[in-house]
N, C-alpha and C positions, 0 to 999 in steps of 0.2 A: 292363607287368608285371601280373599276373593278382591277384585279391584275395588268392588263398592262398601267395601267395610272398612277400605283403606282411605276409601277418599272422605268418607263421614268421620273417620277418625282425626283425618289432619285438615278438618275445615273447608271441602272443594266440593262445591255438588255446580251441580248441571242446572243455566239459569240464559236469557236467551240468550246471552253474549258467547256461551261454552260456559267453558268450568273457569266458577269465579269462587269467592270467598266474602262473606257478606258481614260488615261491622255494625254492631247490635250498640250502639253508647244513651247513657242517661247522664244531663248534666245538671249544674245546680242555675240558677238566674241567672248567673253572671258567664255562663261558658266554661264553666271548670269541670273536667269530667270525673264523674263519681263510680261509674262502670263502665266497663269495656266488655262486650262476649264476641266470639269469633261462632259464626256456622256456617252451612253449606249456602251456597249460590240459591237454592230453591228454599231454603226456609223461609216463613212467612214472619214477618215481622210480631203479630200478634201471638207467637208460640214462645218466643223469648219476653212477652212483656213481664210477665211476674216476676222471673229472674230480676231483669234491669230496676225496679220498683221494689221489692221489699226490702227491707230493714230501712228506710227512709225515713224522714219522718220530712213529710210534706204536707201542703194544703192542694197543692193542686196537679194533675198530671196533664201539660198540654202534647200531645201528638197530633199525628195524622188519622187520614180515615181509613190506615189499615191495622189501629187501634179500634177499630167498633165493631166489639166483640158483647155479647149480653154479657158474657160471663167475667171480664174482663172488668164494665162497668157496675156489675152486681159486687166486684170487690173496692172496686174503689170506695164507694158507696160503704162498704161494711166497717171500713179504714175512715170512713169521715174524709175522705180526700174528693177533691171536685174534679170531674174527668170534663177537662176540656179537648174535646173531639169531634171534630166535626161527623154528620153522619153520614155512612154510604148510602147513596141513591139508592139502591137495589131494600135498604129499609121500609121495611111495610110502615111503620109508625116513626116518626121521622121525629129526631128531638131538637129541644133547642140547643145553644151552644153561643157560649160568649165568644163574640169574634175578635172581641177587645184583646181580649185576652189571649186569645189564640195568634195573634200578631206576634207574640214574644217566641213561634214555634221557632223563629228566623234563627234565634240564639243556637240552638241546635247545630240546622242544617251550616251556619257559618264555623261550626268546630269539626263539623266533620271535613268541612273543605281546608281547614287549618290540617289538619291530621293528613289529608292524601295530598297535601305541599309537600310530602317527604316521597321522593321518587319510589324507594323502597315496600312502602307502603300501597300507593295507587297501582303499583305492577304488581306485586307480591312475586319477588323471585324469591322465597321463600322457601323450601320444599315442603320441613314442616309446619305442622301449624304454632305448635310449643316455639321456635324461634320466631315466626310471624306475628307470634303474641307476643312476644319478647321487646319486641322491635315498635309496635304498636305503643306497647305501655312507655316506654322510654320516650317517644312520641310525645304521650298524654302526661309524662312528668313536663317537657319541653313546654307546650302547651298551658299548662295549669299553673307555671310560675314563669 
């Protein structure tokens, strides 16, 4: 097995820092996490959106602007769900976006900073990813009650 079938396997890819491991979470209103995914340093957040989103039953998806995807929006839209996302600049036709609403994105990024409070976690001494997962969710039981 080659280095880089290994490193995609156990969650490590190459991102500017070196080789990191990048936590994917969706949560409910209140900061309770619903999903966790683990991938490589270089994945784009917008390649794990569907994973983190389906089987939900939401009204509304607020993320960032590396949520603005068409195809991304074309499903929320097909789910009745309101994508609140801001648009990236580089957007030919630029959309609106309730900002109101996208003030709530805070909830989020304050769980992910609850989560990497555990040394464990923020370093990933880890080797594999199946025990980093491991570690992660025990985490997000802490967290969620």
């Amino acid at each position: 097995m080659d280095d880089n079938n290994t490193q995609v396997k156990e969650a490590i890819g190459r991102s500017r820092g070196g080789l990191t491991t990048k936590i994917h979470l969706s949560t409910d209103e209140s900061g309770r996490i619903k999903r966790l995914l683990l991938t490589g340093g270089q994945t784009s957040d917008v390649k794990m959106s569907l994973d983190l989103v389906q089987g939900f039953e939401a009204t509304k998806l607020i993320a960032d602007k590396a949520y603005d995807a068409d195809w991304l929006l074309y499903y929320l839209h097909s789910e009745d769900i309101e994508a609140v996302i801001p648009p990236k600049r580089s957007r030919l036709q630029q959309r609106t976006t309730d900002y109101q609403a996208y003030k709530q994105r805070n909830v989020i990024e304050r769980t992910i900073n609850k989560l990497k409070q555990y040394r464990k976690i923020a370093t990933r001494y880890e080797k594999t990813a199946q025990s980093f997962a491991a570690l992660c969710f025990l985490a997000a039981i802490f967290i969620n009650y």
